[in-house]
ZASESE-574751 format. One record per residue (C-alpha): x, y, z. Coordinates in steps of 0.001 Angstrom, whole numbers, padded with zeros to 6 digits, always signed. Example, Ala and Ser with C-alpha at 12.3 -4.5 7.8 and 13.67 -1.06 7.14 Angstrom:
// ZASESE-574751
+012300-004500+007800
+013670-001060+007140
// end
This chain:
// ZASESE-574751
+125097+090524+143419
+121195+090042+143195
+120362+087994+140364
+117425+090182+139812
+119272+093265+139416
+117655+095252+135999
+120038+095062+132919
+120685+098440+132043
+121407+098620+128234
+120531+102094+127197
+121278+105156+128965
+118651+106523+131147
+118483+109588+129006
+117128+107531+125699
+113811+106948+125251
+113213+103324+123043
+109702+102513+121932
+109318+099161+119443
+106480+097522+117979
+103152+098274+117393
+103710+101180+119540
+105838+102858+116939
+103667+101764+113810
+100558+103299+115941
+102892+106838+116165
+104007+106701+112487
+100369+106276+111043
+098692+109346+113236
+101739+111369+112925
+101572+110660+108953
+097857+111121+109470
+098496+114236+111214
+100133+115856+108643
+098064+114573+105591
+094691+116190+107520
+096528+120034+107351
+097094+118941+103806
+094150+117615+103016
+091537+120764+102440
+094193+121814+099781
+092874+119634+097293
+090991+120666+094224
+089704+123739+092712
+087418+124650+095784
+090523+124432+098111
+090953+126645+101174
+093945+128536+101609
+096271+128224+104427
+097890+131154+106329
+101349+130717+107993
+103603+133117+109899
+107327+131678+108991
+110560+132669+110784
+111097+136147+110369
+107625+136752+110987
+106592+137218+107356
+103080+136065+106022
+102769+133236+103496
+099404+132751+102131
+098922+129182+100064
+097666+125979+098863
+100619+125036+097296
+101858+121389+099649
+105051+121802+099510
+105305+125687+099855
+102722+124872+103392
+104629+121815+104269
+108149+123463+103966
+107401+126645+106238
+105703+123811+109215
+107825+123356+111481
+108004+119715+112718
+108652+117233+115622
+108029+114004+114512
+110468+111776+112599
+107603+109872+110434
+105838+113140+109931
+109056+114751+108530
+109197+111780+106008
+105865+112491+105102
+107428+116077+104631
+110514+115316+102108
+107760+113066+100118
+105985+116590+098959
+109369+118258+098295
+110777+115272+096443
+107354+115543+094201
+107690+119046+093872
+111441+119060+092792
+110864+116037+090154
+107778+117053+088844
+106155+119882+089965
+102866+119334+090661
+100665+116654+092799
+102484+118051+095923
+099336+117562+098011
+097943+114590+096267
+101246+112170+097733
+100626+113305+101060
+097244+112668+101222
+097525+109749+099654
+100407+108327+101590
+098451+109272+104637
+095320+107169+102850
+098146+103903+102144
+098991+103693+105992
+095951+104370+107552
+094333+101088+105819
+097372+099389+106657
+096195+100160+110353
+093567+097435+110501
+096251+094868+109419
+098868+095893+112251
+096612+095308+114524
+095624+091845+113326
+099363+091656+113631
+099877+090721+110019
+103822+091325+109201
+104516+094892+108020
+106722+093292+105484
+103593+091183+103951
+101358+094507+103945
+104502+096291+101788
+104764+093349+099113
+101398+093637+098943
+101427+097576+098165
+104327+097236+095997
+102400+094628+094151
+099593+097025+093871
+101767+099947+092410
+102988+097815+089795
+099674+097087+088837
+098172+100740+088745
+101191+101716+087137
+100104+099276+084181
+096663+100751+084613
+097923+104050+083856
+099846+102949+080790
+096668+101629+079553
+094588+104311+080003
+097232+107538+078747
+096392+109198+075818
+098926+110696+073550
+098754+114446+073357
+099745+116402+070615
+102358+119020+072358
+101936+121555+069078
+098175+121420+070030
+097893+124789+071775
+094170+123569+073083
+095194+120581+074433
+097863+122053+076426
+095694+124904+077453
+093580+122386+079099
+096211+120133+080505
+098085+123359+082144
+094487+124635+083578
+093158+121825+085364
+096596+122133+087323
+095991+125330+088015
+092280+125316+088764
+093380+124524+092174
+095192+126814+092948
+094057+131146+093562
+095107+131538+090346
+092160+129255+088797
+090247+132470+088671
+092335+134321+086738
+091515+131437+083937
+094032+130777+080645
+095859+133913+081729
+098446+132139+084206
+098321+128858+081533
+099433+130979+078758
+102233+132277+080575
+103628+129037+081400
+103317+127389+078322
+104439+130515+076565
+107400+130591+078705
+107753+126602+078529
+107929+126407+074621
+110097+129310+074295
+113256+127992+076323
+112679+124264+075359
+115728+122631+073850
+115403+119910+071309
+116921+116635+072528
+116333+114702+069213
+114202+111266+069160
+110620+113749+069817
+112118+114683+073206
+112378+118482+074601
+114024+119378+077845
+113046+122700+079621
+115195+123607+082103
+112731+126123+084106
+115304+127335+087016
+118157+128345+084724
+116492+130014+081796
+112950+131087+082700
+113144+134220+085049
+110070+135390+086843
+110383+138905+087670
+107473+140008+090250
+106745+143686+090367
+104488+145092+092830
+101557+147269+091524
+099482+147523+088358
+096942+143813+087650
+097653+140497+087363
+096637+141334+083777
+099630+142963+082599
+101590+140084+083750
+102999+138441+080267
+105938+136561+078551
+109233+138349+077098
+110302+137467+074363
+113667+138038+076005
+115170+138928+079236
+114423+141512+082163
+116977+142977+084490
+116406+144777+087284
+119161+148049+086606
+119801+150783+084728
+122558+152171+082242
+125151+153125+083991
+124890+157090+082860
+121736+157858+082603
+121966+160957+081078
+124473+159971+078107
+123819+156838+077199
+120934+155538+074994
+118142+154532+076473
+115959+152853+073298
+118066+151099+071204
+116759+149259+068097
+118535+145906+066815
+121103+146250+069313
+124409+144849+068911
+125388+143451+072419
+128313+142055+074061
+128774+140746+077508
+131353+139988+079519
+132764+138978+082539
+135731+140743+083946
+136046+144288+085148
+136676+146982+082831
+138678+149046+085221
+142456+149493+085730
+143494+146571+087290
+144129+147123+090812
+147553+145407+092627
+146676+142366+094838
+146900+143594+098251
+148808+146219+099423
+151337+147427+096738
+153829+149472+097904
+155358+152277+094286
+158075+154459+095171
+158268+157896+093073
+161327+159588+092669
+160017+162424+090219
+156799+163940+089978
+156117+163404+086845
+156549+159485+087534
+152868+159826+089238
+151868+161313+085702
+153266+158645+083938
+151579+156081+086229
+148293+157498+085978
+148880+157720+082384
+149347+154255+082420
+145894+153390+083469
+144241+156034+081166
+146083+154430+078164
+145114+150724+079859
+141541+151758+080021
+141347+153159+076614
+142889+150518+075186
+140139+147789+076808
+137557+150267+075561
+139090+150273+072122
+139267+146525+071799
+135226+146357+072868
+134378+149107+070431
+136331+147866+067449
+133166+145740+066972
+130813+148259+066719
+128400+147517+069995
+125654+149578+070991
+125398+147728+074247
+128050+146554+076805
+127078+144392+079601
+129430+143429+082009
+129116+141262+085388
+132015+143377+087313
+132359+146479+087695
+133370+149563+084907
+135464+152565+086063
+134492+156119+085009
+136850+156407+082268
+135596+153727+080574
+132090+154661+081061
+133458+158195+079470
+134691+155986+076588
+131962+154281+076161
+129021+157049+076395
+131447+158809+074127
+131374+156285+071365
+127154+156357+071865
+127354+152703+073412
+125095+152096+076119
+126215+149881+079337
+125483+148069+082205
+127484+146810+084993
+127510+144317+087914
+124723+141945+086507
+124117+139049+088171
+126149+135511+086504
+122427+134169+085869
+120986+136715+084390
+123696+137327+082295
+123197+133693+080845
+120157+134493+080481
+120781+137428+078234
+123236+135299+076464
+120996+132513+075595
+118324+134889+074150
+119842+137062+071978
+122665+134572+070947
+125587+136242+072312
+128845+134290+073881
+130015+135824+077533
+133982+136700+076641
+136255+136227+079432
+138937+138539+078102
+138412+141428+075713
+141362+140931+074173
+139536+137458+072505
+136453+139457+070964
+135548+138104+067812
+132477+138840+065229
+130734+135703+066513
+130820+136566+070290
+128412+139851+069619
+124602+139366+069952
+122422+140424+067143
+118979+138917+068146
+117363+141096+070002
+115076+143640+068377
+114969+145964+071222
+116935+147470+074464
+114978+149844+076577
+115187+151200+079874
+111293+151799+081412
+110367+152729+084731
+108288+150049+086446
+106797+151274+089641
+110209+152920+091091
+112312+151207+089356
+113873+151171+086282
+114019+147660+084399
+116135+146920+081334
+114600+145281+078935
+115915+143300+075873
+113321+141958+073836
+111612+140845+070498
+114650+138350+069920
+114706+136046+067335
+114147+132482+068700
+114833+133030+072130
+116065+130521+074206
+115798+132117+077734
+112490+134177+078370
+111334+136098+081540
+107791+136770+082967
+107123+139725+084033
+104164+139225+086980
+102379+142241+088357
+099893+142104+091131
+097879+143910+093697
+100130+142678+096741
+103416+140794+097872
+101284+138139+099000
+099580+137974+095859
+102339+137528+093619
+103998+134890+095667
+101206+132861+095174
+101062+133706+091564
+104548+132778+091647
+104342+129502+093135
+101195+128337+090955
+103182+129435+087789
+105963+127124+088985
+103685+124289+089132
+102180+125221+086065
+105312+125589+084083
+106335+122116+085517
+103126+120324+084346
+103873+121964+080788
+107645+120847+081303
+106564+117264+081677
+103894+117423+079276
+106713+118809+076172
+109155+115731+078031
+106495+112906+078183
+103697+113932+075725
+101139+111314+077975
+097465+112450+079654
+095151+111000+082406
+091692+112142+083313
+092182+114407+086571
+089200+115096+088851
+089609+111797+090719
+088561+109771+087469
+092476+107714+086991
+092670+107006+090800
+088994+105753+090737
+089810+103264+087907
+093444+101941+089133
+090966+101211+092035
+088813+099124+090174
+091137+097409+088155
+093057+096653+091412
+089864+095427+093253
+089009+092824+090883
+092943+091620+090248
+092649+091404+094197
+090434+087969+093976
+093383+086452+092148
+095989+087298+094173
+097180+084310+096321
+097917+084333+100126
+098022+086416+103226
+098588+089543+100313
+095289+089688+099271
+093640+091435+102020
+096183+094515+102267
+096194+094488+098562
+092150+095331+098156
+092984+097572+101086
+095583+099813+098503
+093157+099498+095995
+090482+101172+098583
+093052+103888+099430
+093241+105092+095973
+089684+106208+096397
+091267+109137+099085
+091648+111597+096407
+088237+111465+094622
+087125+111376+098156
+088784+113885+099329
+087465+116219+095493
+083839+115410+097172
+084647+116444+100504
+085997+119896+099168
+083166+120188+097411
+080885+119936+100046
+079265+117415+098678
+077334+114121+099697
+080740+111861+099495
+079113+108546+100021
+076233+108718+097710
+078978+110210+094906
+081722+107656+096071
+079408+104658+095179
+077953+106635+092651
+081456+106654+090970
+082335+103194+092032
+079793+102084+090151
+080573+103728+087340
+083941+102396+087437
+083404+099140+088696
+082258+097387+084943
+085312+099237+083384
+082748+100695+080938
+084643+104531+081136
+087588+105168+082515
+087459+109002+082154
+084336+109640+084223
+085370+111496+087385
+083831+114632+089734
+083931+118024+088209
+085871+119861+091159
+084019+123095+090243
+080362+122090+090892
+080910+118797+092294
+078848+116684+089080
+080180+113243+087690
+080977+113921+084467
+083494+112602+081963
+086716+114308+081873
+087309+114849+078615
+084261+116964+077784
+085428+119018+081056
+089373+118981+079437
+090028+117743+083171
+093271+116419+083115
+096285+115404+084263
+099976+114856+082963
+101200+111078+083561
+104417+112052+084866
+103244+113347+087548
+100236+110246+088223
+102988+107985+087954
+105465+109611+090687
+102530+110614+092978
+101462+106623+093236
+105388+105929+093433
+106054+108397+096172
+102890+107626+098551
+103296+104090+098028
+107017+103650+098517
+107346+106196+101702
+104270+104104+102792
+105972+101192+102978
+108813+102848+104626
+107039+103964+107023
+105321+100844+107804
+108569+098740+108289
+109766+101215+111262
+109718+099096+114330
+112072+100541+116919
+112159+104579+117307
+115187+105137+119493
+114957+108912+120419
+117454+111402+122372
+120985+110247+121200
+122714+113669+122863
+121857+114785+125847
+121716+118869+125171
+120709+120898+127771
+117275+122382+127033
+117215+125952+126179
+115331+127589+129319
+116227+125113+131251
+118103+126639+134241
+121530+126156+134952
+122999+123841+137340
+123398+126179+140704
+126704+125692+141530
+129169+124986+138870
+129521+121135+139545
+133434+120214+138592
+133883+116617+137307
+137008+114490+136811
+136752+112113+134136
+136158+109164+136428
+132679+110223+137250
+131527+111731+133483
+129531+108617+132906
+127833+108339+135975
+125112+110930+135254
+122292+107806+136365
+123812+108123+140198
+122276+111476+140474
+118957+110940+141973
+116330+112997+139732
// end
């Protein structure tokens, strides 16, 4: 055989790039996907417009909710990707600032890959960097007061001011910290946790203005009594019980075959039921409800028993929602009726009523008495609308969330990135080695977001940047930043710009940790399977192959 016969390793069908080939992909397609990102930023953001899936519209600035409906080819680009959902799941907020930032991280590192410095010397150095602006941050957080109404206010705002809802001004901010403080639980030790998914329901209903949107003190369900006509609609000081299992003759598992002998058998069997029923009814009304809520389903006898004893009810409620109920007017969900007890019934609500919200009907149970579980009720102009209002009052209950969890602040508009940049510039002269250069070049990419404030501002970036820089660069004020609004360098805490230091910390941890996972990609080894591409036409005549020749798909000629 011919000595120079090619080696072939791979199959024909995989395509292997390595080297600085691959680091030049990652850092445009990481690039790529920080620039659709990037005009998000700030409170003079645009908004993006996507058609998802089914064809519906979703209008945003929210990162995450853009980068989730993209749809995307790129391996290092869908890194990028998880990076805003992992921000967005932990704490909320900063969605956009990790991307762009990330994207800042490895386009600096650019210059050093192609010096060919080692991608692992550029990562110590970045990793050396974040512990450093992590310090920064420690040593520039001020202690907030989480009782302090105005300080929150503030806090919640300035995360909002980027979004659409910025115009609507305190009104989305007091809903989330309304909602926020009302289902906190104590942990002890100064510590509250809020668990937003489980307890705080936002209900959005089309029509009327954002204006009427507001905070329950209590829960929302979307149904009606069950007899409309007999039962109660209003009740004051209700007593309520919920539970979860049918109140209905229990049917036979599958098919059940009963043979009757006598006619009157069938009476006795149906009597059977009615005296089952009754007696379920009986054991609910011994305590005296004047509301029954149950998550299955309640026959029509019952319902008759219950209307007749002047006790409203409700069937076929959702599991959640029936926690929710539970937690806010201090009721216990009971399994079997038969295990009732005094304690089980729910006495702190103030108020059931049944209004008609657009065409619907909505239950409400309100005006409890230290509610743990709350619902906001959003209205708006449009579905589109109160989507987005949805989505900022997620972020906005999150930055509350992790203000009541880690009562820390850091001047926003650009001001705590600007001095962790400093800082980190003049540390850089005493760093030792190869590290130093990618280690000023981290501290240079911190600058992306103030940058990037400027930019959306329309305003003259370089003249602000060094502007800023200098302001920063004696360490005389660490809280002077751009105001996003009319683009002026002012200090922060007049402006009550700022930002909660849970989520300054994880956005530098993020962007600099996927950075450096990015960077140390080498060898992209694509097309594993070989699928036949949709489209593609199929083979003409239906080729038959015996095992021996299944692996010789290079002999084919192409």
């Amino acid at each position: 055989m011919a000595l120079h016969a090619p080696v072939l390793v791979l199959k024909d069908s995989l395509k292997r790039e390595s080297g600085a080939k691959v680091h030049q992909a990652n850092i445009q397609a990481a690039k790529a996907v920080a620039d659709i990102i990037r005009t998000t930023l700030g409170p003079r953001s645009m908004l993006k417009m996507l058609l998802d899936a089914g064809g519906g519209i979703v209008v945003t600035n929210d990162g995450n909710a853009i980068l989730r409906e993209i749809d995307i080819a790129h391996p290092a680009a869908k890194s990028m990707i998880e990076l805003s959902r992992t921000q967005d799941e932990e704490v909320g907020d900063g969605t956009t600032s990790v991307i762009v930032l990330a994207g800042e991280m490895l386009h600096v590192a650019q210059a050093f890959i192609d010096k060919n410095y080692h991608p692992t010397v550029i990562c110590r150095a970045y990793t050396k960097a974040l512990d450093d602006a992590i310090a920064v941050l420690d040593k520039i957080a001020m202690p907030v007061d989480v009782n302090d109404r105005g300080a929150m206010l503030g806090l919640v705002k300035s995360s909002i001011g980027t979004k659409f809802t910025g115009q609507f001004g305190d009104l989305i901010a007091d809903l989330a910290i309304d909602a926020t403080t009302t289902a906190g639980v104590d942990l002890g030790q100064g510590m509250r946790e809020v668990d937003i998914k489980k307890y705080i329901k936002v209900e959005k209903v089309p029509g009327g203005q954002l204006e009427d949107s507001r905070v329950l003190k209590g829960v929302m369900i979307n149904k009606d009594v069950v007899a409309p006509g007999k039962m109660r609609r209003k009740i004051v000081n209700p007593r309520i019980i919920l539970l979860d299992c049918p109140v209905e003759y229990k049917k036979g598992e599958n098919q059940t075959n009963a043979e009757l002998m006598k006619e009157e058998d069938w009476q006795v069997l149906l009597e059977l039921e009615e005296e089952y029923i009754k007696n379920l009814c009986a054991q609910i009304l011994k305590f005296k409800p004047d509301l029954v809520i149950t998550e299955k389903g309640l026959s029509d006898l019952a319902i008759h028993y219950l209307s007749k004893a002047g006790v409203s009810a409700i069937r076929r409620l959702r599991k959640t929602d029936n926690n929710r109920i539970a937690k806010a007017c201090g009721a216990v969900i009971v399994n079997r009726p038969e295990e009732l007890q005094e304690s089980d019934v729910g006495t702190g609500a103030g108020l059931f009523e049944v209004k008609k919200i657009g065409d619907e009907f909505f239950a409400f149970i309100v005006d409890c008495k230290d509610p743990k579980a709350c619902t906001v009720l959003l209205r708006g102009a449009s579905k589109d609308v109160l989507n987005e209002v949805e989505r900022n009052l997620q972020d906005a209950m999150s930055v509350a969330r992790n203000i009541l969890k880690n009562p820390k602040l850091l001047p926003g508009g650009g001001a705590t990135e600007l001095t962790v940049s400093a800082t980190l510039k003049q540390k850089s002269s005493s760093v030792e080695g190869v590290e130093k250069w990618p280690y000023e070049a981290a501290a240079l990419a911190f600058e992306a977001i103030p940058r990037t404030l400027a930019q959306n501002c329309g305003l003259n970036v370089i003249r602000i940047m060094t502007q800023l820089q200098g302001k920063h660069a004696n360490g005389e004020n660490a809280w002077v930043g751009i105001d996003g609004r009319s683009g002026d360098i002012v200090d922060m805490k007049e402006r009550k710009i700022w930002d909660s230091y849970s989520v300054k910390a994880q956005t530098f941890k993020t962007a600099i940790e996927a950075a450096c996972m990015l960077l140390r990609i080498d060898d992209i080894v694509s097309g594993i399977k070989k699928k036949q591409a949709p489209g593609a036409s199929a083979p003409k005549q239906p080729q038959i192959e015996t095992e021996g020749d299944a692996d010789n798909e290079q002999m084919i000629p192409e």
